[in-house]
MOPAC internal coordinates of N, CA, C and O (Angstrom, degrees):
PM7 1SCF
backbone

  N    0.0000 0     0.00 0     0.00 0    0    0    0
  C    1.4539 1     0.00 0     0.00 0    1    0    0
  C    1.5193 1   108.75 1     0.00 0    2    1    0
  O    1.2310 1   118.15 1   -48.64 1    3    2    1
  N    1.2945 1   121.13 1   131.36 1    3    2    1
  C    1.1975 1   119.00 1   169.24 1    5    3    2
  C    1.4349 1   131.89 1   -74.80 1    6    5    3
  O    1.2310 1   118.56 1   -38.08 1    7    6    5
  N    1.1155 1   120.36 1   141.92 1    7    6    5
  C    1.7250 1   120.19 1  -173.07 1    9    7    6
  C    1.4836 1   115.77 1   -66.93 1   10    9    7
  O    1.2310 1   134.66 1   -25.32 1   11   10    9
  N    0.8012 1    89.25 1   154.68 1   11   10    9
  C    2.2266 1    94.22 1  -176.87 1   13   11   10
  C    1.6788 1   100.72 1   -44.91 1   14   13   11
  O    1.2310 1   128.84 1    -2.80 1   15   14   13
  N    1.1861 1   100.56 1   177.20 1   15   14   13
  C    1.5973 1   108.20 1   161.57 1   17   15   14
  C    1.5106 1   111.52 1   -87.83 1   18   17   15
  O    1.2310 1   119.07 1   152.58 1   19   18   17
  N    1.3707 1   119.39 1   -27.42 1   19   18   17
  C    1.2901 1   107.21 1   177.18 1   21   19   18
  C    1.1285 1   134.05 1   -67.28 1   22   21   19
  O    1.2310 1   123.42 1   156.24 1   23   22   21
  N    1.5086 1   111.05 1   -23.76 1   23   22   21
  C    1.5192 1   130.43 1  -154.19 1   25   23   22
  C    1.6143 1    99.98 1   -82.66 1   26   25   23
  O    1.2310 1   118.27 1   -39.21 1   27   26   25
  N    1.3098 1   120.90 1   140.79 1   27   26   25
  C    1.3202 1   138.33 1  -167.87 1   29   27   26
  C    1.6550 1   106.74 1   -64.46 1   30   29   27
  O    1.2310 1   126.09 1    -1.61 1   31   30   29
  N    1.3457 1   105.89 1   178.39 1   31   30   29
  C    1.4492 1   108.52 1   174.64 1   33   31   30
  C    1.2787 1    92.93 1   -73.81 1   34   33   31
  O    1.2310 1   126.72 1   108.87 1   35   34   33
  N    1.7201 1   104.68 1   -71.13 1   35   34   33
  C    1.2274 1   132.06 1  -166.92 1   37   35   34
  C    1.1118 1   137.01 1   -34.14 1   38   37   35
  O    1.2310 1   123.64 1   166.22 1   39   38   37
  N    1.6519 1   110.62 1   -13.78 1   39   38   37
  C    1.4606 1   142.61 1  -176.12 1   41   39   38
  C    1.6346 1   126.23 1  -115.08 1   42   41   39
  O    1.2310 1   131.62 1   176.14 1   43   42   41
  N    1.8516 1    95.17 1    -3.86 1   43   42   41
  C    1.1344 1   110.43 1  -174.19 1   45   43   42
  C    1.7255 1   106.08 1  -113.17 1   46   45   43
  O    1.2310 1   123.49 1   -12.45 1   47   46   45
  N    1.6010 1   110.90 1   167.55 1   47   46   45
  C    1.2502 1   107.29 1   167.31 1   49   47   46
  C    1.5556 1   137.79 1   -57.34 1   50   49   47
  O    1.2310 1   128.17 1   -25.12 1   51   50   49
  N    1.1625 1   101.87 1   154.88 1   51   50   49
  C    1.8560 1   102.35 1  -168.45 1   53   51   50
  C    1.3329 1   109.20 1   -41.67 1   54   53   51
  O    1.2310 1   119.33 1   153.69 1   55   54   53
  N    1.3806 1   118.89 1   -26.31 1   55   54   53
  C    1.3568 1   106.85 1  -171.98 1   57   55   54
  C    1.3348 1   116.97 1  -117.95 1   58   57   55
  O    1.2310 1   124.77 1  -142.74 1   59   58   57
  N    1.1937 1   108.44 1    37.26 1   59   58   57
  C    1.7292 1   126.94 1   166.04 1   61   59   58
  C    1.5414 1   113.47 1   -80.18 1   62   61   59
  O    1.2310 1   131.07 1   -51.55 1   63   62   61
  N    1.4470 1    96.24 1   128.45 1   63   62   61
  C    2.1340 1    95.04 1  -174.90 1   65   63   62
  C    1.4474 1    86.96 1  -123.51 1   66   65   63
  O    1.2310 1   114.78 1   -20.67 1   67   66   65
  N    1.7143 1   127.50 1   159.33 1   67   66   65
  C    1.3144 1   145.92 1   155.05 1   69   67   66
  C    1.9611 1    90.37 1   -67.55 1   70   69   67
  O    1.2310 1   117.92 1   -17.97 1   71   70   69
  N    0.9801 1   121.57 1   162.03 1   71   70   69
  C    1.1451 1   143.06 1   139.57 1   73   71   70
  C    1.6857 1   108.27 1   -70.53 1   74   73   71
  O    1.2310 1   124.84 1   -27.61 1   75   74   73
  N    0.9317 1   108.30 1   152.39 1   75   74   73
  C    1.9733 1   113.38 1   171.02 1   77   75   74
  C    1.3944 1   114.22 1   -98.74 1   78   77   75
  O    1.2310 1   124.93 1   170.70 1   79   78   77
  N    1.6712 1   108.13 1    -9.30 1   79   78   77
  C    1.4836 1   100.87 1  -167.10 1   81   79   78
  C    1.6304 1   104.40 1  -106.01 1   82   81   79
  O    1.2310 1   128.23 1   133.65 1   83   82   81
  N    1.1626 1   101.76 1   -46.35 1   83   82   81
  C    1.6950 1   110.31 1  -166.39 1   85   83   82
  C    2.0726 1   110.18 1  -107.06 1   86   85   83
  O    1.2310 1   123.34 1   172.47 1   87   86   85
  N    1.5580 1   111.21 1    -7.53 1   87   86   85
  C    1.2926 1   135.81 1   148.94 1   89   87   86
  C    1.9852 1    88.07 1    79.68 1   90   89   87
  O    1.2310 1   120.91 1  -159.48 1   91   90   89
  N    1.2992 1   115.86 1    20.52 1   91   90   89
  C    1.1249 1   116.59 1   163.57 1   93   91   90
  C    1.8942 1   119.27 1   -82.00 1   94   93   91
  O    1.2310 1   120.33 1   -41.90 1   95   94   93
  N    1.7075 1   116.96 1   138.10 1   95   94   93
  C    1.3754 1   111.91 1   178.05 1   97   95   94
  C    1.5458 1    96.34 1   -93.59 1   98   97   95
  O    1.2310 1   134.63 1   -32.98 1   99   98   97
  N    1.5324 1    89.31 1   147.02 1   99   98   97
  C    1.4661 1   107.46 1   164.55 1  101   99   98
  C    1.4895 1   115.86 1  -151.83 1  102  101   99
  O    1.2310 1   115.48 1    -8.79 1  103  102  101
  N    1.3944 1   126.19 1   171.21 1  103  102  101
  C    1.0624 1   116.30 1  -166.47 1  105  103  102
  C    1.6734 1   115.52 1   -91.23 1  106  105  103
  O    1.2310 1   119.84 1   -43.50 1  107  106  105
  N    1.4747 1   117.92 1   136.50 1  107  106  105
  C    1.4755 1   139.06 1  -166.55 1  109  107  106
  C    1.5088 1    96.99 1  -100.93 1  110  109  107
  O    1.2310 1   120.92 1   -83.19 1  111  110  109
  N    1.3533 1   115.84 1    96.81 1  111  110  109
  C    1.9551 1   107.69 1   149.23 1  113  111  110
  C    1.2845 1   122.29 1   -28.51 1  114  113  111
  O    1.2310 1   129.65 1   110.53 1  115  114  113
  N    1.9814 1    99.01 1   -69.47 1  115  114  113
  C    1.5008 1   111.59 1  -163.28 1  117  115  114
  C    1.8406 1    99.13 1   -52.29 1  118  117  115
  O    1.2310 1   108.94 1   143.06 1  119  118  117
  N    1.2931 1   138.32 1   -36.94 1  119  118  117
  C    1.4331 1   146.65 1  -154.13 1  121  119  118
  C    1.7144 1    87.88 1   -70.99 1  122  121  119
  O    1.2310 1   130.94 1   130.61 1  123  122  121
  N    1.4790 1    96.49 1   -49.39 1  123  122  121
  C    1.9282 1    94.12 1  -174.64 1  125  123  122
  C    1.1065 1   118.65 1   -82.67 1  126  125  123
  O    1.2310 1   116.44 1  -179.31 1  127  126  125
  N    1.2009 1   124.37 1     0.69 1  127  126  125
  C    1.7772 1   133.07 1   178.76 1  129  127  126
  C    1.0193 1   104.19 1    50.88 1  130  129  127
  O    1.2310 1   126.12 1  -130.53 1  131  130  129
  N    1.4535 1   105.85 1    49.47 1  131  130  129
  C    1.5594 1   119.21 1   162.11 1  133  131  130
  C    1.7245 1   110.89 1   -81.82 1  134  133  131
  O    1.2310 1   114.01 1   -36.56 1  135  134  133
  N    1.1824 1   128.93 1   143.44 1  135  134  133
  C    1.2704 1   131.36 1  -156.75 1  137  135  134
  C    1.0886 1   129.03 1   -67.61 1  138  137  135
  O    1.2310 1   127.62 1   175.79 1  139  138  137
  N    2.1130 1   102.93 1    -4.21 1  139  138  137
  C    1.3161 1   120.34 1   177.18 1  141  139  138
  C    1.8982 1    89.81 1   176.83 1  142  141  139
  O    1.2310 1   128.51 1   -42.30 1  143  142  141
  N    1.1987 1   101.21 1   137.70 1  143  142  141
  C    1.6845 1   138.90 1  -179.71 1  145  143  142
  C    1.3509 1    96.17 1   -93.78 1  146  145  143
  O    1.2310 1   124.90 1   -31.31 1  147  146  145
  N    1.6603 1   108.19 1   148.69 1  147  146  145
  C    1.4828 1   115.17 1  -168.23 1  149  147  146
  C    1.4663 1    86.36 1   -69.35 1  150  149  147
  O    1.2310 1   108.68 1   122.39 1  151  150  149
  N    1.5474 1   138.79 1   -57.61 1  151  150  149
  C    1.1250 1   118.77 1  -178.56 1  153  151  150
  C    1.7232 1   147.04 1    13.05 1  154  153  151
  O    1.2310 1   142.20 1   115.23 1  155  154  153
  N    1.6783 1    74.50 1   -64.77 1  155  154  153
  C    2.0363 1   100.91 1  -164.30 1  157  155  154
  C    1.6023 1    88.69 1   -62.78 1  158  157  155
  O    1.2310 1   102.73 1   170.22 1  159  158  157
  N    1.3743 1   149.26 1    -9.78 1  159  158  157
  C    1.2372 1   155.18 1   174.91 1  161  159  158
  C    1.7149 1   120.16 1   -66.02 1  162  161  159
  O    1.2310 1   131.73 1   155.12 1  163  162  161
  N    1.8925 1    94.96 1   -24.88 1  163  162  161
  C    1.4779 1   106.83 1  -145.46 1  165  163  162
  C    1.6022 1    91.52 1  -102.67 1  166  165  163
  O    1.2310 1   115.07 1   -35.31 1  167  166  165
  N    1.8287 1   126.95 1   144.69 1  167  166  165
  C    1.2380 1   120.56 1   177.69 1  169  167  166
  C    2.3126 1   106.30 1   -37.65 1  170  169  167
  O    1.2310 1   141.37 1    -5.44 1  171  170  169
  N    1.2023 1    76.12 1   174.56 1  171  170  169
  C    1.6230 1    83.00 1  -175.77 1  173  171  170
  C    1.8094 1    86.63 1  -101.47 1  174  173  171
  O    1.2310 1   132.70 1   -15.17 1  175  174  173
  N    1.5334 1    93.08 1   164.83 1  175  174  173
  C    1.7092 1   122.03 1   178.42 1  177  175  174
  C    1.1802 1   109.25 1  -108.65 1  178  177  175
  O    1.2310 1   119.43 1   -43.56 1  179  178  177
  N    1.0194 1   118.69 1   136.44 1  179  178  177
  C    1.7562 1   118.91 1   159.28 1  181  179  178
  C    1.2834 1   112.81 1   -47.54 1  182  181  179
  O    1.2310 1   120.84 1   -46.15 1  183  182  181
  N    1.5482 1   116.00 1   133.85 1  183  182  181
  C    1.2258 1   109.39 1  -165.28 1  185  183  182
  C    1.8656 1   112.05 1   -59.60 1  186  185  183
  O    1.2310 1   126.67 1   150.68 1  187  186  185
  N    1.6467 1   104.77 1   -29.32 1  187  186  185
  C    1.1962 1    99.98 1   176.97 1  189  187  186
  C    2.0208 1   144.46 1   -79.13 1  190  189  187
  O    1.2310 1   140.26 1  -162.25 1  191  190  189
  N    1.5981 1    78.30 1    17.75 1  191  190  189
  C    2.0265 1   105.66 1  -172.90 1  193  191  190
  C    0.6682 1   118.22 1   -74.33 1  194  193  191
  O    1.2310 1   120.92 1   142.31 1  195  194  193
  N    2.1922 1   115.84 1   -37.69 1  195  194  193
  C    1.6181 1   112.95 1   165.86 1  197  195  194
  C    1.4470 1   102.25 1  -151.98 1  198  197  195
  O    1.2310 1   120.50 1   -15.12 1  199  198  197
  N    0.6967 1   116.65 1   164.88 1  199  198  197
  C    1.6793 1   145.52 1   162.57 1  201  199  198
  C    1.5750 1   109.51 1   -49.50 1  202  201  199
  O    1.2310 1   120.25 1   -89.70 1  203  202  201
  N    1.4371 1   117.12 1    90.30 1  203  202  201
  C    1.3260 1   129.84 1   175.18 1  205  203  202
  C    1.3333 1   122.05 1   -39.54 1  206  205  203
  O    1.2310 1   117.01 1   151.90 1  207  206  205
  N    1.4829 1   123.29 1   -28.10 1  207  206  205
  C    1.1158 1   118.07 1  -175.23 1  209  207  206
  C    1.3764 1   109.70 1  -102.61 1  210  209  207
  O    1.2310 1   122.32 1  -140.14 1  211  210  209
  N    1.2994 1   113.16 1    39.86 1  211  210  209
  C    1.1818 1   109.02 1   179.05 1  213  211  210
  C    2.1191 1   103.06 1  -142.30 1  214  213  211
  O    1.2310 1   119.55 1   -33.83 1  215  214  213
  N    1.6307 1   118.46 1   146.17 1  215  214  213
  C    1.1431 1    93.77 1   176.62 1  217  215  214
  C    1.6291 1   107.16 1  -147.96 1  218  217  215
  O    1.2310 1   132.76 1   -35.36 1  219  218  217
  N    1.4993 1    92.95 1   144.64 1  219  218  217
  C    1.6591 1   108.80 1  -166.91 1  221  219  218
  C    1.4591 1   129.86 1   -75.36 1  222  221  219
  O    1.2310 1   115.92 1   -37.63 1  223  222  221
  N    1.4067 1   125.34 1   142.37 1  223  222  221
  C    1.6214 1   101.54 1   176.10 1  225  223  222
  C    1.5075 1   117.40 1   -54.50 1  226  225  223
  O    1.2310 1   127.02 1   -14.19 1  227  226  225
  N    0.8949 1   104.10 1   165.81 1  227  226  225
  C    1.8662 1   107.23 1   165.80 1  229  227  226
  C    1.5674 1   118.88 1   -40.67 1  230  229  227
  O    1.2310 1   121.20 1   129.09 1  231  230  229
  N    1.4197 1   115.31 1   -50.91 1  231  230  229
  C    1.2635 1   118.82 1  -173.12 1  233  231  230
  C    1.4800 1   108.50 1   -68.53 1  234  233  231
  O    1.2310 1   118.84 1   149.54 1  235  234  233
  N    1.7038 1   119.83 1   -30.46 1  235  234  233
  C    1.4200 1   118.64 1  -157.34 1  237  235  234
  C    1.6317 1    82.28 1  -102.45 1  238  237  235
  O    1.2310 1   114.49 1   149.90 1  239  238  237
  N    0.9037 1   128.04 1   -30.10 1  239  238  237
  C    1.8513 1   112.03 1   168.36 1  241  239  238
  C    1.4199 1   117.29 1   -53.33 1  242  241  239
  O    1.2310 1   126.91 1   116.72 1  243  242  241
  N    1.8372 1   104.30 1   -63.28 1  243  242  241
  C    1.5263 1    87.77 1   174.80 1  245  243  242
  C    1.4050 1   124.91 1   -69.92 1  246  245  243
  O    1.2310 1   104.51 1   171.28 1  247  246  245
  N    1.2787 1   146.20 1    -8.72 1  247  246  245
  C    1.6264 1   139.83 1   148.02 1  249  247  246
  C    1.4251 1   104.13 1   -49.23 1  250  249  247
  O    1.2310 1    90.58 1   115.79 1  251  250  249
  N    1.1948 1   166.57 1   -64.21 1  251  250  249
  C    0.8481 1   157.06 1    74.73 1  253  251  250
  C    1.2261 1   126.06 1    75.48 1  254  253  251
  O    1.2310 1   116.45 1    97.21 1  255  254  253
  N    1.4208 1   124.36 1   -82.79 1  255  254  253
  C    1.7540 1   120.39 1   138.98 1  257  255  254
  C    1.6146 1   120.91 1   -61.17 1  258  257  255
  O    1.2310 1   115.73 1   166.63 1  259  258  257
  N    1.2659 1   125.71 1   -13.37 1  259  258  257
  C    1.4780 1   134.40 1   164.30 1  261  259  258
  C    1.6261 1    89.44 1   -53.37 1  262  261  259
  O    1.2310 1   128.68 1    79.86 1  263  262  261
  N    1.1784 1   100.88 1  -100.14 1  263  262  261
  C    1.7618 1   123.19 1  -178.29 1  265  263  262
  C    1.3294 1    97.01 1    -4.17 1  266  265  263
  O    1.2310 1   119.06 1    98.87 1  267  266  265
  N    1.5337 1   119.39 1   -81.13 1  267  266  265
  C    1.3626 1   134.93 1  -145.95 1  269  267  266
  C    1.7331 1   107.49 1   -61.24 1  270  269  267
  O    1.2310 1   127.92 1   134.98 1  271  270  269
  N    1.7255 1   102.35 1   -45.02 1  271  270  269
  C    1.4649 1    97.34 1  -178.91 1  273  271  270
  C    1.5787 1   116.30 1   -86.15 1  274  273  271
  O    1.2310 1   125.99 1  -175.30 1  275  274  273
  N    1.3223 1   106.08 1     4.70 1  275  274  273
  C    1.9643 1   125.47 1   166.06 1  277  275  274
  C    1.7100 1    97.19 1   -59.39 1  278  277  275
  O    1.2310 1   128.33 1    99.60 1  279  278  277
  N    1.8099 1   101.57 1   -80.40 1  279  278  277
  C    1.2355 1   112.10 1  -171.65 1  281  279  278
  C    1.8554 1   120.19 1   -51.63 1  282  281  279
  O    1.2310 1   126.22 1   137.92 1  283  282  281
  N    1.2711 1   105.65 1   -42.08 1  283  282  281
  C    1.3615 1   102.45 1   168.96 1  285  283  282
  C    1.5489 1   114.04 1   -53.46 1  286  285  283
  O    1.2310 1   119.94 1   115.71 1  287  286  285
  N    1.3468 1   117.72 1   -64.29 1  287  286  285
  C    1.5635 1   117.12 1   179.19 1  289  287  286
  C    1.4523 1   119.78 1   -46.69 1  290  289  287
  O    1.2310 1   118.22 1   160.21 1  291  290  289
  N    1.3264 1   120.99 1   -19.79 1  291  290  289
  C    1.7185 1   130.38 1   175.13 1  293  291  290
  C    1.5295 1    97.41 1   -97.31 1  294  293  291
  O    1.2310 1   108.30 1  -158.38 1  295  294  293
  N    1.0694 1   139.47 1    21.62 1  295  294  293
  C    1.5964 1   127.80 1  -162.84 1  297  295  294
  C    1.6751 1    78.86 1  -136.07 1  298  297  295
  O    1.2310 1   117.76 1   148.45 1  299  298  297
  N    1.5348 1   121.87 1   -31.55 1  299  298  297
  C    1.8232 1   104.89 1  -167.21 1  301  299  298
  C    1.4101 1    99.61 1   -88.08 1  302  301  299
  O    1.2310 1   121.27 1   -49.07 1  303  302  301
  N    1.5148 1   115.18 1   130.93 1  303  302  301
  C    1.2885 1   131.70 1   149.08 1  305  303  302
  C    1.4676 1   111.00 1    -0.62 1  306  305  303
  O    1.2310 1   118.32 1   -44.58 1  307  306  305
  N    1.6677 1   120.81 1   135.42 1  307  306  305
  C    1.4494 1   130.27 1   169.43 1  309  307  306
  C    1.9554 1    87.14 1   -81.42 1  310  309  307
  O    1.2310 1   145.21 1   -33.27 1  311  310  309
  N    1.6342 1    68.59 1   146.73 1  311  310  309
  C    1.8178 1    91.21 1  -174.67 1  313  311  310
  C    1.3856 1    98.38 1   -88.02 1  314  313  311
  O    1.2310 1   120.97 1   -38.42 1  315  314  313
  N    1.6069 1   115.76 1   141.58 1  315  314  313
  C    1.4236 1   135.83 1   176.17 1  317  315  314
  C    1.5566 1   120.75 1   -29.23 1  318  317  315
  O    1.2310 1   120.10 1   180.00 1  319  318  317

């Protein structure tokens, strides 16, 4: 279960991350060296969409692949 948004890092488990976008904590696999993060579940990003060393809540990941596979689908050629 993920921790509130209010609740601190500092007060949370080792493997609690802020998000960078929406400044909500949630829980990070990769942080717990768990053998796989709900992530690795989620379509992949172009490597150039975000900044690897950084990682998103669930909700701000999938906006995120929302966005990306938006802009791609407006970027392919109208069909004949």
């Amino acid at each position: 279960m993920n921790p509130s948004p209010s609740e601190s890092i500092g007060s949370s488990a080792t493997s609690s991350a802020r998000c960078p976008r929406c400044r909500r904590v949630f829980d990070c696999g990769a942080r717990a060296a768990a053998e796989a993060c709900w992530c690795v579940s989620m379509p992949a990003l172009p490597t150039d969409a975000l900044d690897a060393s950084i990682c998103l809540c669930p909700e701000c990941l999938a906006d995120a692949i929302a966005r990306t596979r938006a802009m791609e689908g407006s970027a392919a050629p109208a069909p004949d």
